[in-house]
C-alpha positions in Angstrom: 117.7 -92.0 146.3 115.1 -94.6 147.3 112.3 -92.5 146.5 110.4 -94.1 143.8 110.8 -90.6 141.4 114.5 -90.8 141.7 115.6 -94.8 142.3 116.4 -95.1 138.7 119.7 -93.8 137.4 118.4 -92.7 134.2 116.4 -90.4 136.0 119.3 -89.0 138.2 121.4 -88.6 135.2 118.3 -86.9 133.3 117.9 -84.7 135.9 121.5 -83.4 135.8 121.9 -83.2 132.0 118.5 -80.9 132.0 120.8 -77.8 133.7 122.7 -75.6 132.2 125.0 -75.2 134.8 127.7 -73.3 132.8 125.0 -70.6 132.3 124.7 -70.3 135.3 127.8 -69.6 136.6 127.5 -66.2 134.1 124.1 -65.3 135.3 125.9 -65.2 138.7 129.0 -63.5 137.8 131.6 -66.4 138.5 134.8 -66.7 136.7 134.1 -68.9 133.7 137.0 -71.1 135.1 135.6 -71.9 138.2 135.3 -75.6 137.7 131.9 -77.4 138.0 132.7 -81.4 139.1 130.7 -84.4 139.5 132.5 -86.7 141.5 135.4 -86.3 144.1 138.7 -85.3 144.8 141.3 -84.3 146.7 143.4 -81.1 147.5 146.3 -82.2 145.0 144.6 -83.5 142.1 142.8 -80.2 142.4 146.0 -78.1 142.3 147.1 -80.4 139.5 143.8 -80.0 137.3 142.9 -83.4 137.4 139.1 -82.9 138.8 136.3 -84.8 137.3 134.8 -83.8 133.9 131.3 -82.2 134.8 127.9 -83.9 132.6 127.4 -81.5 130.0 124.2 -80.0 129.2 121.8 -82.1 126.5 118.3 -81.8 128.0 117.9 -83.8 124.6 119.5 -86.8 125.8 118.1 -86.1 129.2 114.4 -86.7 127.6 115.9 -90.2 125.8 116.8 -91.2 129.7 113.2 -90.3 131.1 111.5 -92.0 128.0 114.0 -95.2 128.2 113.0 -95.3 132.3 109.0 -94.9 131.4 108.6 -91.4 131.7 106.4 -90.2 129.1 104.2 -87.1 128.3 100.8 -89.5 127.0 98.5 -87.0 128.2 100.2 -84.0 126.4 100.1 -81.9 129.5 103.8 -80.8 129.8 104.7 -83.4 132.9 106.0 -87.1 132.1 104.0 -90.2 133.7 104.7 -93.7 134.8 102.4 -96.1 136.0 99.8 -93.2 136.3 102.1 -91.4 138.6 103.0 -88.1 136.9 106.7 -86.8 137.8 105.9 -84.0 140.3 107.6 -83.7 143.5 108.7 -80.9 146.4 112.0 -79.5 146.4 112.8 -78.2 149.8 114.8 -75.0 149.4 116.9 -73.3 152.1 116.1 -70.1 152.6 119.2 -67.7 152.5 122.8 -67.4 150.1 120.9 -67.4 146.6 119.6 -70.6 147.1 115.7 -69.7 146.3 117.0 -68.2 142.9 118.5 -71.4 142.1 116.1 -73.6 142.8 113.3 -71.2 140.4 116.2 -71.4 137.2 116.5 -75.1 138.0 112.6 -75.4 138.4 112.5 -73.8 134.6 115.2 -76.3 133.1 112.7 -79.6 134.6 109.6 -78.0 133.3 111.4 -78.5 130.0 112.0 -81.5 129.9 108.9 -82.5 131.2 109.5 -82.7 135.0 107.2 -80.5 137.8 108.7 -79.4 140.6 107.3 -77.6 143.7 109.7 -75.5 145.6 108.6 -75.6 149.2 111.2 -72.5 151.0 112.3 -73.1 154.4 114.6 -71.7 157.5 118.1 -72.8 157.6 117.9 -74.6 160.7 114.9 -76.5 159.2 116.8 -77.6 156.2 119.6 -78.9 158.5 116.9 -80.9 160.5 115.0 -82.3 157.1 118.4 -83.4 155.7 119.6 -85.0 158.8 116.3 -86.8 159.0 115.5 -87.9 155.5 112.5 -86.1 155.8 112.3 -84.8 151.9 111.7 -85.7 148.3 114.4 -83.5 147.1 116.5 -80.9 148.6 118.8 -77.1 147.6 121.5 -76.8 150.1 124.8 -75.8 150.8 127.2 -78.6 151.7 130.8 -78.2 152.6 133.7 -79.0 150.9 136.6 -80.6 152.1 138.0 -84.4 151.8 136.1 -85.3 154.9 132.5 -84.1 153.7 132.8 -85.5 150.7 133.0 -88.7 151.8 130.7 -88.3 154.6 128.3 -87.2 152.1 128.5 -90.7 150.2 129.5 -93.1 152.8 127.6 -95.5 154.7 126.1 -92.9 157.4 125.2 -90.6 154.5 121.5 -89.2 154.9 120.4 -89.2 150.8 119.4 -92.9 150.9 122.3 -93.5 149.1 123.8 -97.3 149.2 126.8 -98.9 147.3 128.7 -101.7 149.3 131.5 -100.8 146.6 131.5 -96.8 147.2 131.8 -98.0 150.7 134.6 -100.3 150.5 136.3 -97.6 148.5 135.8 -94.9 151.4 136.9 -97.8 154.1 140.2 -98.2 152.0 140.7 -94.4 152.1 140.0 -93.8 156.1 143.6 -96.4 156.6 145.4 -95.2 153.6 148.1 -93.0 153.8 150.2 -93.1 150.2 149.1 -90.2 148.2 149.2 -92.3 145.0 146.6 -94.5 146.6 145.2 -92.4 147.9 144.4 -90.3 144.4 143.2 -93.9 142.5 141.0 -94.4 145.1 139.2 -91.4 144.6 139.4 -92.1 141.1 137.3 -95.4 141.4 135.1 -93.7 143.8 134.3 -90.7 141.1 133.5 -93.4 138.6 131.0 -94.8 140.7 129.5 -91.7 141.9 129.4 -90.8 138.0 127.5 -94.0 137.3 125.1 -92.9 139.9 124.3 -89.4 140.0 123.2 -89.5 143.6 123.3 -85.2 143.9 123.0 -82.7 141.2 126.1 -79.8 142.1 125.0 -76.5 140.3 127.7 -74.6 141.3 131.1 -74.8 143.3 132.0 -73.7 146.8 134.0 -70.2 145.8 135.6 -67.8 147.9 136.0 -64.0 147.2 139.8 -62.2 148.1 140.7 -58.6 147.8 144.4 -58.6 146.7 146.4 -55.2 145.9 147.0 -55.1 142.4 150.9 -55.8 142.4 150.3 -59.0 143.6 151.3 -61.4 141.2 150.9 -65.1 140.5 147.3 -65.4 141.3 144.6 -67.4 139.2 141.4 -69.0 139.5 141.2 -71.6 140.2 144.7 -73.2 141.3 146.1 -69.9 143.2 143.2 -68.2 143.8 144.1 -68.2 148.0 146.7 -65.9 149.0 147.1 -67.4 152.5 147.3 -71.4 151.2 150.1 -70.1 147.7 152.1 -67.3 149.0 155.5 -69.7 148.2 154.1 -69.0 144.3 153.2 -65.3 144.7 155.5 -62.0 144.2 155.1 -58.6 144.4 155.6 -56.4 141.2 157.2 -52.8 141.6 155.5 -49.6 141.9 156.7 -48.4 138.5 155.6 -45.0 140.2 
């Protein structure tokens, strides 16, 4: 985030509103209610539906960011410039888990809206070692999920270049608190300000495939989707055989 391409908000923001992320869930064959977030949350607001509204696709109001932060097309050859800098930069992509697919759709929706970018493929391990570093412009990985990452990811030890003394007083608050209430407006404020930010781009959720026999009932995506974490809410139906 302190790379001159991406320092500006705007620019974050444009970048996310270029993808069509809920296309892309159906080019990969997810369940159209798998649910695609920007910002954080726990365990139970997830169970009670209360995740963050994703930014919706409008790569036209993602080109009235880049224009309103300088970025303009004066040369007419596709790619926006500033300052005589034209927006191009390398993506490093993990090789592995769909990843280099992703980063080629996304490539497409940035040409469109006037942005180059390079995908520059790479080993696992490497990608591990670039991210720990800082050593990138931007980067396609997998992160975890799970309370802890997520506020690893955004809190002062993060490795994006990401700094907000009030995202990290929220996550200090949240490491001693142990009300659940609390606990849920905390995350609340934090999801605002990560919403204000756009530090990441998510293109799709972490998802999980089960094999369940058929008479197993009381499963949905996404709230019961885990046999082993909901089997208080699950029953078997009777072989009508």
């Amino acid at each position: 985030m302190d790379h001159p391409l991406f320092s500006d908000s705007r620019v974050r923001h444009a970048l996310t509103l270029s993808v069509n992320r809920p296309e892309l869930l159906g080019l990969l064959n997810l369940p159209d209610a798998l649910a695609i977030t920007d910002g954080v949350f726990t365990g139970r607001q997830f169970r009670r539906g209360e995740w963050p509204e994703p930014v919706p696709y409008d790569p036209e109001q993602a080109r009235a960011l880049l224009a309103a932060a300088g970025w303009v097309d004066r040369d007419g050859d596709g790619v926006r410039e500033k300052d005589g800098q034209p927006f191009r930069f390398s993506a490093t992509v993990r090789q592995g888990n769909g990843i280099p697919e992703l980063a080629v759709y996304v490539q497409e929706f940035f040409r469109q809206v006037g942005v180059h970018m390079e995908i520059q493929p790479v080993e696992a391990a490497l990608s591990w070692d670039k991210l720990k570093t800082g050593d990138f412009e931007a980067l396609f990985t997998v992160v975890q999920s799970g309370v802890s990452a997520q506020l690893r990811d955004f809190g002062p030890e993060n490795r994006l270049g990401y700094y907000n003394p009030k995202a990290f007083a929220v996550i200090d608050s949240l490491q001693v608190t142990a009300d659940p209430g609390e606990i849920d407006r905390l995350y609340l404020r934090l999801t605002e300000i990560f919403r204000a930010e756009m530090p990441v781009t998510r293109l799709i959720p972490w998802s999980t495939a089960w094999f369940v026999h058929r008479r197993v009932q009381g499963m949905s995506t996404p709230f019961r989707a885990e046999p082993d974490t909901y089997m208080e809410e699950l029953w078997i139906e009777e072989d009508s055989n």
